[in-house]
C-alpha positions as CSV (number, residue, x, y, z in Angstrom):
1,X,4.0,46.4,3.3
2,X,6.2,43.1,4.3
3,X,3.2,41.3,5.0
4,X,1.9,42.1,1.4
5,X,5.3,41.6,0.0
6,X,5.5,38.0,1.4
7,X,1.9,37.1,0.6
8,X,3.0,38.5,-3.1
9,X,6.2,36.3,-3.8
10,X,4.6,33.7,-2.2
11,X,1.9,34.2,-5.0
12,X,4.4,34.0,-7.8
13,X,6.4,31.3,-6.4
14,X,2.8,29.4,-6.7
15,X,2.2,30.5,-10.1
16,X,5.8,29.6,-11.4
17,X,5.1,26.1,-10.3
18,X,1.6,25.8,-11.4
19,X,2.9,27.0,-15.1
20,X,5.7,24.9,-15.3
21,X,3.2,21.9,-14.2
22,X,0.5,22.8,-17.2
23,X,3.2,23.8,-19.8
24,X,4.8,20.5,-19.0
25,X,1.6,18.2,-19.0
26,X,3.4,15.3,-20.4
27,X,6.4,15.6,-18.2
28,X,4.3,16.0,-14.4
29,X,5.6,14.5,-12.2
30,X,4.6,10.6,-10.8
31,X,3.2,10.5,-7.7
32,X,4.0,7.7,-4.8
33,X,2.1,7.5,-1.7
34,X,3.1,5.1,1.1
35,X,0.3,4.8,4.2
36,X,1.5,3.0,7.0
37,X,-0.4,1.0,9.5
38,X,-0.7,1.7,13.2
39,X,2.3,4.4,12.6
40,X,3.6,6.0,15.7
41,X,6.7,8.6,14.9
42,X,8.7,5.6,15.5
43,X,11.2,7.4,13.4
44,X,15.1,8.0,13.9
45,X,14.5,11.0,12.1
46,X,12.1,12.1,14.0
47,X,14.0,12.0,17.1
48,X,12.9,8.5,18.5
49,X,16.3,7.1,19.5
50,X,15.1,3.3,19.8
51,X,13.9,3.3,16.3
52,X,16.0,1.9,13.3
53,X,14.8,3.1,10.3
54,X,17.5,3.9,7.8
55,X,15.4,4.3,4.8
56,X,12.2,6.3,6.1
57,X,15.5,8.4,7.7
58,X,16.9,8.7,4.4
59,X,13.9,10.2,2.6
60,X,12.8,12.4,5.9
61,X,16.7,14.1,5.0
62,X,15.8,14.5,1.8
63,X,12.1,16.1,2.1
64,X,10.1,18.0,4.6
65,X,9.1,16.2,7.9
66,X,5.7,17.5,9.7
67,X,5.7,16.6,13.3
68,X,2.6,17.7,14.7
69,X,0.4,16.1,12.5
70,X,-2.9,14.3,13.7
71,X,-5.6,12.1,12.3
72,X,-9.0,13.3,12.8
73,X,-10.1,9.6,14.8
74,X,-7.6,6.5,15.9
75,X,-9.1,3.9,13.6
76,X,-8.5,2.4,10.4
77,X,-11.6,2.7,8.2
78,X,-12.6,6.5,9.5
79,X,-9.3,7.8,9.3
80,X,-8.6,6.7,5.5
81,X,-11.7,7.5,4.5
82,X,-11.3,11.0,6.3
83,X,-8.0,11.8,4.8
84,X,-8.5,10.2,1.4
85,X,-11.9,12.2,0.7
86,X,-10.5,15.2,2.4
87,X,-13.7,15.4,5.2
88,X,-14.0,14.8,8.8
89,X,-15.8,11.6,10.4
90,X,-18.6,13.8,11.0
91,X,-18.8,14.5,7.2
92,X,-18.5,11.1,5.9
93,X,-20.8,9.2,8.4
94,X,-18.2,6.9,9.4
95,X,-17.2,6.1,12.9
96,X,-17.1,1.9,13.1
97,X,-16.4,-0.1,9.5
98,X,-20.0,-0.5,8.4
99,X,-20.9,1.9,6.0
100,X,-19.8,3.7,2.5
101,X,-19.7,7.3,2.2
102,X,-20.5,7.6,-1.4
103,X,-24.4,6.0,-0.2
104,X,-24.5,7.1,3.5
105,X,-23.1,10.5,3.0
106,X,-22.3,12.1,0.2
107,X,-20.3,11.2,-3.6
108,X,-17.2,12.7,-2.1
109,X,-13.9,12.8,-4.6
110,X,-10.9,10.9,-3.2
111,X,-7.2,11.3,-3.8
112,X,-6.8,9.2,-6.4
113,X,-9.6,10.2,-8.1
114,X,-9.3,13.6,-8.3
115,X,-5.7,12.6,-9.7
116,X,-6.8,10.3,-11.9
117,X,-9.7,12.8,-13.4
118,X,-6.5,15.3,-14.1
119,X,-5.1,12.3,-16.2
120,X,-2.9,10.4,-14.2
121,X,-2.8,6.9,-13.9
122,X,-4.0,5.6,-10.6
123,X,-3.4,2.4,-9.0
124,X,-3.4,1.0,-5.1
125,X,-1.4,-2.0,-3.6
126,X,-1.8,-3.1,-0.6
127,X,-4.3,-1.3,2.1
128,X,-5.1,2.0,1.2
129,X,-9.0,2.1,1.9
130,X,-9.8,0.0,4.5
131,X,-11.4,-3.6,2.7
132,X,-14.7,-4.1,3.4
133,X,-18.1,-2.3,3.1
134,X,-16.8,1.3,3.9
135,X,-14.9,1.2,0.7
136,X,-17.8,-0.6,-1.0
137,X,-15.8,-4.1,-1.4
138,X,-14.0,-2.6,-4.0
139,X,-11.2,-0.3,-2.6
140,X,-13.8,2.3,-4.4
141,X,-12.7,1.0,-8.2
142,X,-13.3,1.7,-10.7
143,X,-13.8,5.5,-9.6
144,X,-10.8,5.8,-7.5
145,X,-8.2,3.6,-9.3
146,X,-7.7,2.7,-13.2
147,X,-7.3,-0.7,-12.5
148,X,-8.5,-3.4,-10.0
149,X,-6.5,-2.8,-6.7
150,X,-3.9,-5.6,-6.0
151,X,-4.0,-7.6,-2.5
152,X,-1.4,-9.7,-1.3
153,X,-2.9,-13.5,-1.1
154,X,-1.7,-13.7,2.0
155,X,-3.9,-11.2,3.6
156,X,-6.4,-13.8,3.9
157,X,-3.8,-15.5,6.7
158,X,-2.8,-12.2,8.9
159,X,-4.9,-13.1,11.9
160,X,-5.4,-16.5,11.3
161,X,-3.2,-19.1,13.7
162,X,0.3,-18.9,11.9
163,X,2.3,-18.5,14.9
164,X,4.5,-21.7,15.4
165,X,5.9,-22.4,18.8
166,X,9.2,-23.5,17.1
167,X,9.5,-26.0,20.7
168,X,6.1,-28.2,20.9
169,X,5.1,-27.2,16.8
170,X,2.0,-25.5,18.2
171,X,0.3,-23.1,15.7
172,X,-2.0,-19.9,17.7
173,X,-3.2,-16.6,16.6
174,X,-0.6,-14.7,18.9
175,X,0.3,-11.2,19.2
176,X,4.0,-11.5,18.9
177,X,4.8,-13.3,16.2
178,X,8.0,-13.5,14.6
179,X,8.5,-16.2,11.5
180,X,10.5,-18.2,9.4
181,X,9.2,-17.0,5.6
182,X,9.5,-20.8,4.4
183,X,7.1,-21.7,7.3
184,X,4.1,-19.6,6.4
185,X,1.7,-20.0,3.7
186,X,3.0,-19.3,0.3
187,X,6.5,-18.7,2.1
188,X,6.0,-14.8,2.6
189,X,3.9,-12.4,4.2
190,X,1.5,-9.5,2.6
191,X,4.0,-6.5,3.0
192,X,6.7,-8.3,0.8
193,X,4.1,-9.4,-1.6
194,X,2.7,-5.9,-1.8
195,X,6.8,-4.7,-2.3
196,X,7.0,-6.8,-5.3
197,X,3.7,-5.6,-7.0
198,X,4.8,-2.5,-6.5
199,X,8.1,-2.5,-7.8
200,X,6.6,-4.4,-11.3
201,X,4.4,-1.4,-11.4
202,X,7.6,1.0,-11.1
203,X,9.5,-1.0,-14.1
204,X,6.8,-0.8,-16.4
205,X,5.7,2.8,-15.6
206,X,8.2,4.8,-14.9
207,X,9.4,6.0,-17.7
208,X,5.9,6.7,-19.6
209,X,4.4,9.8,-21.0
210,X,1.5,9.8,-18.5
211,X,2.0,10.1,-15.0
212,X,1.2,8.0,-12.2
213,X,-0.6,8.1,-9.0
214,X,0.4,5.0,-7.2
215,X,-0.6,4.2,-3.2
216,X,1.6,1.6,-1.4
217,X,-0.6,0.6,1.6
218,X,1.5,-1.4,4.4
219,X,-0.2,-3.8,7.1
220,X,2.7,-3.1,9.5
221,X,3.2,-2.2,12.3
222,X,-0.7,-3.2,12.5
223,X,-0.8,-6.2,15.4
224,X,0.1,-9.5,15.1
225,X,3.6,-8.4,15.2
226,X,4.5,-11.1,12.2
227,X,7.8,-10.2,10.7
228,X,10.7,-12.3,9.3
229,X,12.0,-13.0,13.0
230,X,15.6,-11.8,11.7
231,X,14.6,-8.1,12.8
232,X,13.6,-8.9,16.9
233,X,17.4,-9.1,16.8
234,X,18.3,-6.0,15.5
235,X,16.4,-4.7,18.8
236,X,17.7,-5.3,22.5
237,X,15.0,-5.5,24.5
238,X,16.8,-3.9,27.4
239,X,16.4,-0.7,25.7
240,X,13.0,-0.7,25.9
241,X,13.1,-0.6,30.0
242,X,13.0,3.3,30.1
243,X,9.5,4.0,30.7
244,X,7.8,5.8,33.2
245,X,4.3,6.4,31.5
246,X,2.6,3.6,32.1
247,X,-0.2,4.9,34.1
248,X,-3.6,6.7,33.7
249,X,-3.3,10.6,34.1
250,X,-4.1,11.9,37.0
251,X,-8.0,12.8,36.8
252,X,-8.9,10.9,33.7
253,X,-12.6,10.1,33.3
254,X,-13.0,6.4,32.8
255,X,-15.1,7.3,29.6
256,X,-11.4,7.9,28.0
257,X,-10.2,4.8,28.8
258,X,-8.9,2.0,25.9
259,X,-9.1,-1.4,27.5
260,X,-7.5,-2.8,24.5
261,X,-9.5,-5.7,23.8
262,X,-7.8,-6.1,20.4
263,X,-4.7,-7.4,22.3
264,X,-6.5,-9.6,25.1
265,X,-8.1,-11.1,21.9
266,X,-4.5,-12.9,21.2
267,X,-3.6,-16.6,22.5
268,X,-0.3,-15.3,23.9
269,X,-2.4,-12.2,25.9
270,X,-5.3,-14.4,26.6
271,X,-3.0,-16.8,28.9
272,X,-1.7,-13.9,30.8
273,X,-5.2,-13.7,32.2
274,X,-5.0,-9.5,32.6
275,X,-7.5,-8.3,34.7
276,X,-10.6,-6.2,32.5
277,X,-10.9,-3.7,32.1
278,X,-7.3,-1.5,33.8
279,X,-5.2,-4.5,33.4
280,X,-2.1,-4.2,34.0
281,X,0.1,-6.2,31.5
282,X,3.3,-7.3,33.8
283,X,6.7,-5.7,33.2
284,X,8.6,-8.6,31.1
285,X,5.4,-8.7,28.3
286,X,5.6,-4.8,27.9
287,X,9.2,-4.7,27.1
288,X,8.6,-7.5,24.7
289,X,5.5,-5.6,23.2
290,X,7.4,-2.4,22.6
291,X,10.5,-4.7,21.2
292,X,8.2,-6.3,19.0
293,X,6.4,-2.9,17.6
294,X,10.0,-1.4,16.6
295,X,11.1,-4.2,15.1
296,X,7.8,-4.3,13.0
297,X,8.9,-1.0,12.0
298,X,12.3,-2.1,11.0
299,X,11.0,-4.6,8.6
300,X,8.4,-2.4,7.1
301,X,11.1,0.4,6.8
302,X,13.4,-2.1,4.9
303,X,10.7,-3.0,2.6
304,X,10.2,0.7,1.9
305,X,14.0,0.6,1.1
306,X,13.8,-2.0,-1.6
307,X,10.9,0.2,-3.3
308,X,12.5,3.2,-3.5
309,X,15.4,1.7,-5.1
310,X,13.2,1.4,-8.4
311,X,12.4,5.1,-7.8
312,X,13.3,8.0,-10.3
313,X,13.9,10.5,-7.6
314,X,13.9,13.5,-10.6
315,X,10.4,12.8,-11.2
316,X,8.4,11.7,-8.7
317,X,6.8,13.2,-5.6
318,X,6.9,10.8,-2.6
319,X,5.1,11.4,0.8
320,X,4.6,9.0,3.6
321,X,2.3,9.1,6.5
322,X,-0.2,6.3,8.9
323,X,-3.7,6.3,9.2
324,X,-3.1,7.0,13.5
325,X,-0.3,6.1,15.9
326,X,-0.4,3.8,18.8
327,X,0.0,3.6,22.5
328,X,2.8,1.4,23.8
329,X,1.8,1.4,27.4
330,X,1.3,5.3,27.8
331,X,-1.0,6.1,30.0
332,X,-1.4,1.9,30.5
333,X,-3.0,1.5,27.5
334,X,-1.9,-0.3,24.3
335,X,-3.8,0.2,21.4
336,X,-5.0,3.5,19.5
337,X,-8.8,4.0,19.8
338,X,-8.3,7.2,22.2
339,X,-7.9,10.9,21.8
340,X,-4.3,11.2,23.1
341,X,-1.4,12.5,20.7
342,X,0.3,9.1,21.2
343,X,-2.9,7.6,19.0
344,X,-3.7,10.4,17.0
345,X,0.1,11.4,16.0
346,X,1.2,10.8,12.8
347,X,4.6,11.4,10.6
348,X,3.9,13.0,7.2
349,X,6.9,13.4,5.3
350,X,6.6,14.7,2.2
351,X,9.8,14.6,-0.6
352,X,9.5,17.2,-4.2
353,X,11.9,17.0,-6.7
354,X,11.0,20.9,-7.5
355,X,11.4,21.9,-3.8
356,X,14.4,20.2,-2.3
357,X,15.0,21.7,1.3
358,X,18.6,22.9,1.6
359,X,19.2,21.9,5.2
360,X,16.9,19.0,7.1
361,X,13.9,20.6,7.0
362,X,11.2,20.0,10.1
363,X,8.0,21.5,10.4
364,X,6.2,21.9,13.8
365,X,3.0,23.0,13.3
366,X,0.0,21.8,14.3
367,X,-1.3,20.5,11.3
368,X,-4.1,17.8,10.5
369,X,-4.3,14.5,8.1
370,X,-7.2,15.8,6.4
371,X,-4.7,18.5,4.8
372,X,-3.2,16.1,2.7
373,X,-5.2,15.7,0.1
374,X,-5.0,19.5,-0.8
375,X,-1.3,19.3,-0.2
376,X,-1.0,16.6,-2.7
377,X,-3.1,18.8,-5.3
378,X,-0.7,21.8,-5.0
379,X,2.2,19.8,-4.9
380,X,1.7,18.0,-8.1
381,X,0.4,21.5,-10.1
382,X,-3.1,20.1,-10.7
383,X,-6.0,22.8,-10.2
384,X,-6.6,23.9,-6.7
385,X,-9.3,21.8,-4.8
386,X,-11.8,24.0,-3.4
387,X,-12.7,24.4,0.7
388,X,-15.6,23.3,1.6
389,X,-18.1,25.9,3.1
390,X,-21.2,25.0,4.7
391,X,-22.3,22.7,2.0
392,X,-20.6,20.2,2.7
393,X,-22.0,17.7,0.0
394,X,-20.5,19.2,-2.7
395,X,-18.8,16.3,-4.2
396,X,-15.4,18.1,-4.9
397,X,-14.4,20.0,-1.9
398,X,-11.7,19.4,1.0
399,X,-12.4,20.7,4.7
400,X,-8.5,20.7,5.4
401,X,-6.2,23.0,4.1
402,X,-2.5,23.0,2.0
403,X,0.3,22.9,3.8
404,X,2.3,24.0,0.4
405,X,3.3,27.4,2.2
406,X,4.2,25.7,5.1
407,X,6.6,23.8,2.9
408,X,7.6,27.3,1.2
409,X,7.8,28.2,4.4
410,X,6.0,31.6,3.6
411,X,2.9,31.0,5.4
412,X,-0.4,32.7,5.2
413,X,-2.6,34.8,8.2
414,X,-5.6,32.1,7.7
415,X,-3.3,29.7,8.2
416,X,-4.7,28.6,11.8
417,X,-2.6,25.8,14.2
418,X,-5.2,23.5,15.1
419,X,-6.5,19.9,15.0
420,X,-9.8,18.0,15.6
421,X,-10.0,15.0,16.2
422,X,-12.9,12.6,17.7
423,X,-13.8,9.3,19.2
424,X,-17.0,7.5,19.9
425,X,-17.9,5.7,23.3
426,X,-21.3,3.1,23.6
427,X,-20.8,3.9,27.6
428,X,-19.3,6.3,30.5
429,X,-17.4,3.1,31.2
430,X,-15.3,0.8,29.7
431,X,-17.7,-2.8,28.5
432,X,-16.8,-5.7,26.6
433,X,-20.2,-5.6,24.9
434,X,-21.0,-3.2,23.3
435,X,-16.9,-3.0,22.5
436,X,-16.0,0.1,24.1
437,X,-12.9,0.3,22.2
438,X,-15.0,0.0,18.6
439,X,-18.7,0.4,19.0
440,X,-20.7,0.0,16.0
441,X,-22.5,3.3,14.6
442,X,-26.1,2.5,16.2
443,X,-24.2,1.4,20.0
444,X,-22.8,5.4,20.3
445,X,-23.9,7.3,22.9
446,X,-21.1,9.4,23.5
447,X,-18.5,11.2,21.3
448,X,-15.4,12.4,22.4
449,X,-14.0,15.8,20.6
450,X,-10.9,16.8,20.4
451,X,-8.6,20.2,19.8
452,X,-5.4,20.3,20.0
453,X,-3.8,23.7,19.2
454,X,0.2,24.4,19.8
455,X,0.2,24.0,24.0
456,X,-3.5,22.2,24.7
457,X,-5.3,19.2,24.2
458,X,-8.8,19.5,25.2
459,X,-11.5,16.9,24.9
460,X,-14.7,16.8,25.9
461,X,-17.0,13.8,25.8
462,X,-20.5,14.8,24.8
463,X,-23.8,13.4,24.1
464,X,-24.2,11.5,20.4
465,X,-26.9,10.6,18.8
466,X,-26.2,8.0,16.3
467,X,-29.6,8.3,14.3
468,X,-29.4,12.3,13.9
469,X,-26.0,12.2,14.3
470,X,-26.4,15.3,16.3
471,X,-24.6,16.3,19.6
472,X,-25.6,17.5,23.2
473,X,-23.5,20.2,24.6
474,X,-25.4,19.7,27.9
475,X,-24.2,16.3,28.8
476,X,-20.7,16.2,29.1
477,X,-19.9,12.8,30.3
478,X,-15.7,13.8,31.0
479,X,-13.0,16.3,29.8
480,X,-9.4,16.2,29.3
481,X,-7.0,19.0,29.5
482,X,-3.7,18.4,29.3
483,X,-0.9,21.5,28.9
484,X,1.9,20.5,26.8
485,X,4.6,23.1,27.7
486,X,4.9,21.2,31.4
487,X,3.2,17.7,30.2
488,X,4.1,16.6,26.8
489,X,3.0,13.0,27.5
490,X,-0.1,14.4,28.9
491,X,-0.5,12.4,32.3
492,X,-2.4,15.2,34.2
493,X,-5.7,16.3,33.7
494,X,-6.0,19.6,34.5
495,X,-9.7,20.1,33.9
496,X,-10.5,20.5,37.6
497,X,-7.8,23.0,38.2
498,X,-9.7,26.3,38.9
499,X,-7.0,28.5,37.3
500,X,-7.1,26.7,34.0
501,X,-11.1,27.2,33.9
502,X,-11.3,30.2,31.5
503,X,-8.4,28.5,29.1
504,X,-10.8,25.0,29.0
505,X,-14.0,26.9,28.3
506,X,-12.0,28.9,25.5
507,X,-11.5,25.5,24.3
508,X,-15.1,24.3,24.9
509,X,-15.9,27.3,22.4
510,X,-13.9,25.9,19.9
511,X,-15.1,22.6,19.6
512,X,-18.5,23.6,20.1
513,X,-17.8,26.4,16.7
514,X,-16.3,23.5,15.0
515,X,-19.1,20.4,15.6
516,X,-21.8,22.6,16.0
């Protein structure tokens, strides 16, 4: 009978706000979506103590904060294109940047579209897609957006030589970067530009009768770290000493392993000389690499803080969230490209005029990115998106689930806390070519899947075909297990521990149900 009872006012609590949404069509509320870059938690509100983040903090305090959230693969183009259509890598075809769902794998709705078929207004600044072919050049306009995306001008320049060595005048293509605005092309960078548009699109449409959908894509804290070079002082790099993660777990298969090529790419890393492909970087460059990520932060969370001063908090729905999260020498590895929270973690806070939390309110299930496109429907009153069942190519379906009664915090029994996530491998061991860290759809051979539930991460890296885009059981090239009640930074791999045999093939079952 309580169980009914909750499921019931749960029900009506629903239906009050999906009345008041179509009774009110003219007054629904705007939307604003901010997607961060390379995201870790680095949040002050999230607990991270060397982050400074007033105004993320501010709106965290104000809204819901998910914790446990995870993208469903650490890299740019598959995990937008996996949260903004709803559907898993394995859905949309998309593991590298080469190729567009709507022609490879099915005419999938997005976010934005589904908003804007529901009459909203729908623009996107910044990087929301990922440029390039897997958004078909375009950012997906016209079916996603009502107008032509905006890009700063400047994005041409972000990993071009810009660096100066204020000393000998030098210009390189470094990975830390900190400027002088005045010194760089057009005197700014592609965050601040993107601020600007976006605050021009607040003045003239806030007020109107029809409702907006607008996405506020930041480059930061994506590497270079290029910032206005007044924030590295905000951070002291002493505090950045206290790290005792900077190993491979015990019993990891070298199939797991990032050699983070994207960084020994740079001018500055490239004259360290690290050895390939288990490095490791020297003590004095990872302090200055972790300095330099939090005070990337910093500036993007001040530019967030200009925004939302043009924001009419009565009327607008605000979430923020990153495509992945980022290693900063966990586990020795700096980059993303892995299956380890610290890559696959993401915030997700979301802020509702018509469901203010009365104390700070933080939720810790284990929830995934791919939920937030359903989240977003319920949230703004529109009709319910559908789950997908087995066909999969129905164009308007979601594989993720709401997390509105998480928010209500009357959830339901199907309500189930896990997350999948997945990562492709051309070898069993690290190479520079094919690039282990981003192999190109026809270079996989392997494909590492993930589940992580409320104590485990398991991972097991299986056979792949890249034609059939099938997967072989049989060949299991490594596994992961890592127990978070006793190893939250998961540095042992307890895969080969006899007693946690039947817990790891419970998990094996899982994945195997899921990516059949």
């Amino acid at each position: 009978m309580m169980k009914g009872a909750s499921t019931y006012s749960l029900f009506l609590l629903v239906l009050a706000l999906a009345v008041k949404s179509s009774s009110q069509i003219a007054k629904r509320n705007n939307v604003l979506l901010f997607v961060l870059d390379d995201f870790r938690p680095a949040i002050g509100a999230f607990g991270d103590t060397k982050a400074i983040t007033p105004n993320i903090d501010s709106l965290a305090k104000n809204g819901f904060m998910f914790t446990n959230v995870f993208a469903q693969q650490s890299l740019c183009a598959p995990s937008r294109n996996s949260f903004l259509t709803g559907r898993r890598p394995d859905t949309t075809k998309l593991y590298d940047f080469y190729s567009y769902w709507r022609q490879s794998a099915g005419n999938f709705t997005t976010i934005p579209q589904y908003f804007k078929q529901h009459g909203y207004l729908t623009q996107s600044i910044g990087k929301i897609f990922h440029p390039g072919i897997s958004s078909n050049y375009s950012d997906d306009y016209p079916l996603s957006w009502s107008s032509v995306p905006f890009h700063p001008s400047t994005e041409e320049f972000m990993n071009k030589p810009t660096c100066i060595d204020m000393a000998s005048g030098d210009v390189s293509k470094n990975l830390l970067c900190p400027v002088v605005l005045k010194l760089q092309p057009d005197e700014t960078l592609p965050d601040i530009q993107s601020t600007w548009e976006a605050k021009m699109f607040l003045t003239e449409h806030q007020n109107s009768t029809t409702p907006f959908f607008l996405a506020v894509g930041y480059h930061k804290p994506h590497i270079p770290f290029k910032f206005p070079a007044k924030f590295l002082d905000l951070h002291d790099i002493q505090k950045f000493e206290a790290q005792d993660l900077d190993y491979p777990p015990h019993g990891l298969p070298l199939v797991a392993w990032s050699s983070y090529l994207d960084i020994r790419s740079r001018d500055d890393m490239k004259a360290l000389n690290i050895s390939y492909p288990f490095g490791p970087i020297r003590e004095g460059v990872r302090l200055k690499i972790r300095q330099h990520y939090y005070a990337s932060v910093t500036y993007v969370d001040d530019l967030i803080g200009q925004l939302l001063k043009d924001v009419n908090f009565d009327n607008t729905i605000i979430l923020l969230t990153s495509d992945h999260g980022w290693s900063l020498g966990e586990h020795a590895e700096w980059s993303k490209y892995s299956n380890y929270d610290v890559a696959l973690n993401v915030p997700l806070i979301v802020y509702s005029p018509d469901m203010l939390p009365k104390v700070n309110k933080k939720i810790d299930k284990v929830v995934e990115l791919l939920d937030l496109f359903p989240t977003m429907v319920d949230l703004a009153g529109l009709p319910p998106i559908e789950k997908c069942t087995t066909d999969v190519e129905t164009a308007t379906c979601v594989e993720g689930k709401s997390l509105l009664p998480y928010i209500l915090d009357n959830p339901t029994d199907g309500l189930v806390e896990e997350a999948f996530s997945q990562y492709p491998r051309p070898e069993a061991y690290p190479t520079f070519y094919p690039n282990s860290d981003k192999p190109k759809l026809y270079q996989i051979k392997i494909m590492g899947y993930s589940i992580r539930n409320r104590r485990f991460r398991y991972t097991a890296w299986v056979g792949f075909d890249p034609v059939t885009f099938g997967r072989d059981w049989t060949k299991i090239y490594g596994e992961e297990l890592y127990d978070h009640s006793i190893d939250p930074q998961e540095n042992i791999n307890l895969t080969d521990r006899p007693q946690m045999q039947e817990t790891k093939n419970w998990l094996l079952s899982r994945l195997k149900k899921q990516f059949v």
